[in-house]
N, C-alpha and C positions, 0 to 999 in steps of 0.2 A: 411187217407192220408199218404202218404211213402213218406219219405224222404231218402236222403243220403247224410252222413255229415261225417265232421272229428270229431271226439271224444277223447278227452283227457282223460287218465285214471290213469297218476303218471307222474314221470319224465324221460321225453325221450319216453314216451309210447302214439304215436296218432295214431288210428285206423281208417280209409276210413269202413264206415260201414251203411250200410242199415237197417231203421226199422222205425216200422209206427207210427205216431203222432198222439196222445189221440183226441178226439174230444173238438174241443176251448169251451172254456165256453163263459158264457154273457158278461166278459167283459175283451177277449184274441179276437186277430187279428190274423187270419192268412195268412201267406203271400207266398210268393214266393222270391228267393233270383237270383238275375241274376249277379254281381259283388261282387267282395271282394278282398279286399289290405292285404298285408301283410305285418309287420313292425318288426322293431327290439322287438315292447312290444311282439308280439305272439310270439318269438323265447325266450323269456327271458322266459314266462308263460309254453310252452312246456318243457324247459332244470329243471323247479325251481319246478312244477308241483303243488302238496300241500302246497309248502312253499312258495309258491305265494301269493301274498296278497288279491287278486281278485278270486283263483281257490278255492273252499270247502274242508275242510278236508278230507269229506266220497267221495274223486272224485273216487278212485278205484271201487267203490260198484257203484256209481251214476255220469257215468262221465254226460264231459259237454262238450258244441260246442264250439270249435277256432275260432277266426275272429270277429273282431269292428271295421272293417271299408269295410259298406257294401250295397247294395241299393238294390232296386227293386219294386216288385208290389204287394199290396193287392189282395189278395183272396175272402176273405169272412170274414165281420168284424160283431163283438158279437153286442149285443143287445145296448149295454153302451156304444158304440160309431158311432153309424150309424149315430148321428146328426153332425158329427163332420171328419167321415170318407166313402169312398164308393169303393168297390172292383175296380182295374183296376186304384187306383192311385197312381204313382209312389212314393217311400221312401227312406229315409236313417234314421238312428237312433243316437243320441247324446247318447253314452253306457254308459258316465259317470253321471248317473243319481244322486246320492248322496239321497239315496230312504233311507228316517229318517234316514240317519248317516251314512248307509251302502256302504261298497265298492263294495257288488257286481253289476255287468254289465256284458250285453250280449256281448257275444264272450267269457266271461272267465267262469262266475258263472252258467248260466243255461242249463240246460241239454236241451230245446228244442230250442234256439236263439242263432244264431250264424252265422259268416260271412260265413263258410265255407261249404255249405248246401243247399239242392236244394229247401228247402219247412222249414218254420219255421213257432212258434206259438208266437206271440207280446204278453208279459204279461201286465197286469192291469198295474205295476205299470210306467209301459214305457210310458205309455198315459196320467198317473197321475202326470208325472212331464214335460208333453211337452215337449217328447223326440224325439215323433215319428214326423219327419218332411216331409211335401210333396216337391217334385220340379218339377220344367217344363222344363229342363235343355233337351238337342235331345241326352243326352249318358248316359247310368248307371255309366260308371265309375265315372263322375264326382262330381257322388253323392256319388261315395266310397270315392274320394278325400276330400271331405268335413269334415271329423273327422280329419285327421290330417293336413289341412288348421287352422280349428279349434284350433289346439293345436299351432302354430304360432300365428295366432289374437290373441287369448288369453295370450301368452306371452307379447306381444306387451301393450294390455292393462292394463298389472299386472304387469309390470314395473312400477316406481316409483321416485321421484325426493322430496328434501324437499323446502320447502320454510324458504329463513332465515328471522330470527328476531321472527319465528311462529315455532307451533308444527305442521301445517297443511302439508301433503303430496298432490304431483301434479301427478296424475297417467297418465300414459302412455311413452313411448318414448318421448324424446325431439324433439319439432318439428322443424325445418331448422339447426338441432343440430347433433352432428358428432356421426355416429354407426358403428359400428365393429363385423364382424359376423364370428367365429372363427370355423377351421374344417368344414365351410359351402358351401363346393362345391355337397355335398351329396343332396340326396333327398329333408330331410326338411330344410336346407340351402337354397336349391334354391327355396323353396317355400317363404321361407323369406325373401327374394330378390326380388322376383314377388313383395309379400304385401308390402313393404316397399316401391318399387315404385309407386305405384300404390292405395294407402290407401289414404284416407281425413286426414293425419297428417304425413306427409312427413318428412325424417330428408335432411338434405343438403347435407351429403357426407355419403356414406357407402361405407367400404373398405371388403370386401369377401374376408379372409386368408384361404389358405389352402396348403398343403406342396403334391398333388398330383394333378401333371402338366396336365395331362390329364382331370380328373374332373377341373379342373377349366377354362381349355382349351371350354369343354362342355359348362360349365354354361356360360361363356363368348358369344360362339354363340348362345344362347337360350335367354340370356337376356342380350343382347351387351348394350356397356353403351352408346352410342349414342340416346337407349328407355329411360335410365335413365334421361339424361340430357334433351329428351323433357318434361319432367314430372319438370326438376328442379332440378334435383338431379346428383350431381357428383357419378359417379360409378367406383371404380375403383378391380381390382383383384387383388391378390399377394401372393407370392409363396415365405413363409418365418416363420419365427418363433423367429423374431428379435424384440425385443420389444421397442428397441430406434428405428429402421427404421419406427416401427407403429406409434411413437410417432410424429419423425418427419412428419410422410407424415400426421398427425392433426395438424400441426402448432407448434406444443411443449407442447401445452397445456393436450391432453391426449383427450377421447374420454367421451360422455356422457354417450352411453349406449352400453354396451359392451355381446355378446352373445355366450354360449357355446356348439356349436352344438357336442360334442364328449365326454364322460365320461375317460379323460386322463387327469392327475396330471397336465402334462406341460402344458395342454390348459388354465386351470383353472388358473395354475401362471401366465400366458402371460395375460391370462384378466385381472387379479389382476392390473397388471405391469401400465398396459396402460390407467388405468379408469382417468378423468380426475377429478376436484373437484366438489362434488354431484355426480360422476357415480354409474353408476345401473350395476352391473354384475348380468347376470343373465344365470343359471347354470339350460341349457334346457334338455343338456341329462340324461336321468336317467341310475345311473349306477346298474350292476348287483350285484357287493360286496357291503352287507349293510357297511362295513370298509371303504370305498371309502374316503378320504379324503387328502387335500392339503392344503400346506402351505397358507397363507395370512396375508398381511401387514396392523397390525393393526395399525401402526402408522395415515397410511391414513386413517381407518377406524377413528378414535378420531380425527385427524388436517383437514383430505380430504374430511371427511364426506362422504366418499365411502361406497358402502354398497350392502349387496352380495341377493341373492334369488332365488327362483327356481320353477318354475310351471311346473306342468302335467298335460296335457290336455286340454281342453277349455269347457266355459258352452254353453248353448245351444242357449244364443245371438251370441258368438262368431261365431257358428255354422252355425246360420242362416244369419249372415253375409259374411261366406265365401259360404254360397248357392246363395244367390242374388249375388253377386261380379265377380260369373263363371254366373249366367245367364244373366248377365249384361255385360260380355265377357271385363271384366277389368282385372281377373289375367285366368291364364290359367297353373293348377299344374299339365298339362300334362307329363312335363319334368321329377317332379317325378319317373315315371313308366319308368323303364327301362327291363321290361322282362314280358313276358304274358305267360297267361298257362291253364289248364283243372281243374277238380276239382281232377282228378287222381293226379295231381302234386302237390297240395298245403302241402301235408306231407313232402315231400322232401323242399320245398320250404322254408316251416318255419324251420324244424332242419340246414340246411344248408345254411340261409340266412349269418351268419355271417364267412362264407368262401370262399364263392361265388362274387366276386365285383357286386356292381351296387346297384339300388337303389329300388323302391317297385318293389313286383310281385304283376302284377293283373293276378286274380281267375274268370274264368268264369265258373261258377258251376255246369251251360247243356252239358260242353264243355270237350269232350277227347283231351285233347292238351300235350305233351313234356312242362315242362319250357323254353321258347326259347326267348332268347337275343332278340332284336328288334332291334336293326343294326349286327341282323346277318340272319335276316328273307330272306334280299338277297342274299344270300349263298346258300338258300337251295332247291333242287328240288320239292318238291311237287308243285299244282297248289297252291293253299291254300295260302301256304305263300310267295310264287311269286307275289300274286296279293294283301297281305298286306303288302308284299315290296313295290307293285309301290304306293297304298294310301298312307303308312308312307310318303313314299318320298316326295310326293305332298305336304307332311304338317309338312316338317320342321325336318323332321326324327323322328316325334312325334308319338305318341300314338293317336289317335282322331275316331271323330263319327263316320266318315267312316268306318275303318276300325275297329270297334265294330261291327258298323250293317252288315256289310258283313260276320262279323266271327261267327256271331248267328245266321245268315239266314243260 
């Protein structure tokens, strides 16, 4: 079987490159790959290459395939799982396997699995830790959404609170309790703005800061706070970086759980600033400088009982929670996607994610496409994207089923 895939091979070196796939053993999947997202981690993995924590020393001799966040259709599955698996059903992969200890996952570590690729081979131990997950969801993409919905839930649940007079911790967000999602007008900001409203443990008021009028402008017509307020939940936006204004508009008191969607000093002190007593800050984005570091008041951390943390990623409950929650059409992380594209583009896509505005590129991997904006699809002459101007439109200026199955047919 031939594939063709992006290939990482050191840093700054990804190669679009054709060649054929060993035959699977008894207990490898083979599959087909129809979607793939692309995030700030692939651009971090391409730029860092071997000094990557997840990419192999020997990736020069033995590269490996870009892309963990990605879905599609079995093929033809080994002997060792045909009780469990049957060609023609739809997947996505939870890549953060934690396979005995190990950081490697597909999309960084192995040479034949990966998002960015027309035909891959599922190893043994992806099945070994209930990675490989099916859905019935009517769009690939949604299944690509599902790894970094994932790493939101998972946040969400890895948050933390104490109980006084005990050593006992109370895990999760506080529920009818005040949160503050900071730099979060971006991609996974407004994913967690979705879950937030829309999750079985609701907080009461979430305030969505971000200091770019535009994107928050966006998220506001995507998830107006009027959906908030059916759900219970006050929602409000704000276009600031003042920390007594955040405080006030919480009553005085300061915020329960406070989130950092941007790996930037001042974000991190303004979360500091604003935690209220027992808040959780909790420091989502990962940044590129292992030095990365910012001040914090330990005063509050001994009198406030404040207290800082940080997750990557989600496990694979998390996972299978944000698959049922889009087939159950409760959150919708369409808004994410801001730009589509071919598998020709996905090189460009990841080197240049971080100068480019916007928010995911989705990868359609049968697909010769340009990277091309999604509110600029009506701009342009071709029939093609005429006609996934007018479905976008019909759907909110979104991304959606439609105009997936129209662009694969």
């Amino acid at each position: 079987m031939k594939t063709r895939a992006v290939r990482i091979y050191g840093k700054n070196d990804l190669r679009l490159e054709e060649f054929t796939l060993p035959p699977i053993k008894d207990d490898e999947i083979l599959a087909e790959i129809i979607s793939n997202c692309i995030c700030m981690s692939d651009h971090k993995a391409a730029i860092q290459g071997a000094d990557h924590k997840r990419i192999p020393d020997n990736v020069a001799d033995n590269p490996t395939l870009l892309g963990h966040e990605f879905a599609g259709e079995l093929l033809e599955v080994g002997a060792k799982w045909r009780h469990a698996f049957e060609p023609g059903q739809r997947f996505t992969v939870q890549t953060a396997l934690n396979y005995k200890g190990s950081l490697d996952a597909p999309g960084y570590s192995y040479q034949y699995i990966g998002g960015n690729a027309t035909h891959v081979i599922i190893p043994n131990e992806v099945m070994e830790m209930n990675c490989l997950l099916p859905f019935s969801g009517d769009a690939f993409f949604y299944a690509s959404l599902a790894e970094p919905m994932s790493c939101i839930i998972g946040s969400y649940h890895a948050t933390y609170h104490t109980t006084a007079g005990s050593y006992d911790h109370k895990m999760g967000i506080v529920k009818g309790g005040k949160l503050a999602l900071l730099a979060a007008a971006g991609p996974m900001g407004m994913g967690a703005v979705d879950y937030a409203i829309h999750c079985d443990r609701r907080p009461g008021m979430i305030v969505v800061v971000d200091i770019d009028e535009a994107r928050l402008s966006r998220a506001a017509r995507l998830l107006p706070v009027d959906e908030a307020a059916r759900h219970g939940v006050k929602l409000v936006y704000l276009n600031t970086n003042d920390a007594d204004e955040l405080i006030g508009l919480s009553g005085g008191l300061g915020y329960d759980d406070v989130f950092a969607y941007a790996p930037v000093a001042p974000v991190i002190e303004l979360g500091d600033r604003i935690l209220g007593k027992d808040g959780c800050l909790n420091f989502f984005a990962g940044p590129v400088n292992p030095s990365f570091s910012a001040p914090i008041n330990f005063y509050n951390v001994h009198y406030a009982s404040t207290h800082i943390m940080g997750t990557t990623g989600g496990n694979t409950s998390d996972m299978i929670e944000a698959l049922a929650m889009m087939e159950q059409g409760l959150i919708n992380p369409a808004a994410m996607i801001t730009h589509v594209g071919g598998l020709d583009s996905a090189i460009g896509a990841t080197m240049d994610l971080n100068k480019v505005p916007g928010g995911k590129r989705l990868i359609y991997t049968h697909v010769s496409m340009p990277l091309t904006a999604i509110d600029e699809l009506e701009s342009m002459d071709e029939p093609l994207y005429r006609k996934l101007a007018e479905i976008v439109k019909d759907n909110n200026g979104l991304w959606c089923a439609g105009a997936e199955k129209y662009l694969l047919k």
